[in-house]
N, C-alpha and C positions, 0 to 999 in steps of 0.2 A: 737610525742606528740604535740598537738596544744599549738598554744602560750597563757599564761596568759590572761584573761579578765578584765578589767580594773571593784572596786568593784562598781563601780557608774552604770554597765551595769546589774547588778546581777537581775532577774526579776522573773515570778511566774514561767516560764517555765526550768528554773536552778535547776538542782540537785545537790546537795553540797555535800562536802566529808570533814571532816579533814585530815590536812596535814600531814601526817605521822614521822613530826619531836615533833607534838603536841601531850605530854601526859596529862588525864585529870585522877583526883583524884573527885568523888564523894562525898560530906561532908554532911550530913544531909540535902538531896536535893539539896545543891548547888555545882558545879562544879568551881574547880583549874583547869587549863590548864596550861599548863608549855609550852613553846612555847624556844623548843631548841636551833634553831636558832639563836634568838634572846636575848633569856635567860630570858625572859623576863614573868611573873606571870600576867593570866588572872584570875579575880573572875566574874563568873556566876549564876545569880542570877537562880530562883527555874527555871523559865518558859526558858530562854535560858540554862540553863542544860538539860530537856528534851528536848530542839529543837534540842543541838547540839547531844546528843544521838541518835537524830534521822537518822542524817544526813549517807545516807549509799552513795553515790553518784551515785543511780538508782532512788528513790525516789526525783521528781520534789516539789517544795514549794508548786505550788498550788494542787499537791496530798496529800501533809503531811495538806495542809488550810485544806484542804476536809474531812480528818480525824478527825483533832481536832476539826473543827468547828459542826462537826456531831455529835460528841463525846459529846461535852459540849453545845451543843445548841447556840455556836454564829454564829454573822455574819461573812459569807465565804469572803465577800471582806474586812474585819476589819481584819480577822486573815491570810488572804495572805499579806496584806502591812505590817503587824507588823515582820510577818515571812523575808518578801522581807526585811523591815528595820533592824531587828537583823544578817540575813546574809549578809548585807551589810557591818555593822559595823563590823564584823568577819573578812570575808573577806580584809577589809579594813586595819585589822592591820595583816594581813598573815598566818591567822590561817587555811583556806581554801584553800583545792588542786584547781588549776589552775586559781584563783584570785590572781591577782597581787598586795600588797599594795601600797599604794601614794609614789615615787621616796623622796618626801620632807622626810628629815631626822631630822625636828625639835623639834619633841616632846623625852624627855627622861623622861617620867614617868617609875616609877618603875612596873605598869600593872593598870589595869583599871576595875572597873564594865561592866558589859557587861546584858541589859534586858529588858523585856517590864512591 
C-alpha cells in the first residue's frame, strides 16, 4: 500500500475514496460523517454531500469538474479548484483513504462544516 499524501498535495488528477472507518448518514441533502477513528461528527453541506458521494476512488477531480461543470453550465476551472479545495479540507481532517491528516493535534472541536 503506498504511503499517505500529504492533504496540501491533493490536486485535479487525485481520485478520492472515503476512508472506510467513515460512516455517512444522508439528512435532507446534507451529509453526517461519523469519522470512527476519531470519533469525531463531520456536517456537510448540500454541495460537499454530493462531492463526497461521488468519491469512488477511480474517478479523478478533474473528471468529476467535467461532469458537473457540463452538467450545470459552469466554469471547468472554477469547479476543479472548489472540488481540489473541498477534498483538501476532507482529506485534511482524515476522512479520505490514503491522505494523511496534519500530525498537529491542536484543534479539539467537536466536528466541523465542511462546503463550498
Amino acid at each position: 500500500m503506498p504511503e499517505p499524501i500529504n492533504a496540501t498535495t491533493v490536486d485535479r488528477t487525485f481520485a478520492p475514496r472515503g476512508a472506510d472507518f467513515v460512516h455517512t448518514v444522508v439528512l435532507d441533502g446534507e451529509g453526517v460523517l461519523l469519522d470512527e477513528q476519531a470519533n469525531k461528527l463531520h456536517l456537510l453541506n448540500h454541495t460537499a454531500t454530493l462531492l463526497w458521494q461521488l468519491y469512488d476512488g477511480v474517478t479523478t477531480l478533474d473528471e468529476l469538474a467535467n461532469d458537473i461543470s457540463e452538467e450545470l453550465s459552469f466554469d471547468h476551472e472554477t469547479v476543479v479548484a472548489d472540488l481540489v479545495a473541498i477534498t483538501r479540507h476532507l482529506g485534511a481532517e482524515g476522512l479520505i483513504d490514503g491522505v494523511a491528516p496534519p500530525s498537529d493535534d491542536g484543534d479539539d472541536d467537536a466536528g466541523d462544516e465542511v462546503g463550498a
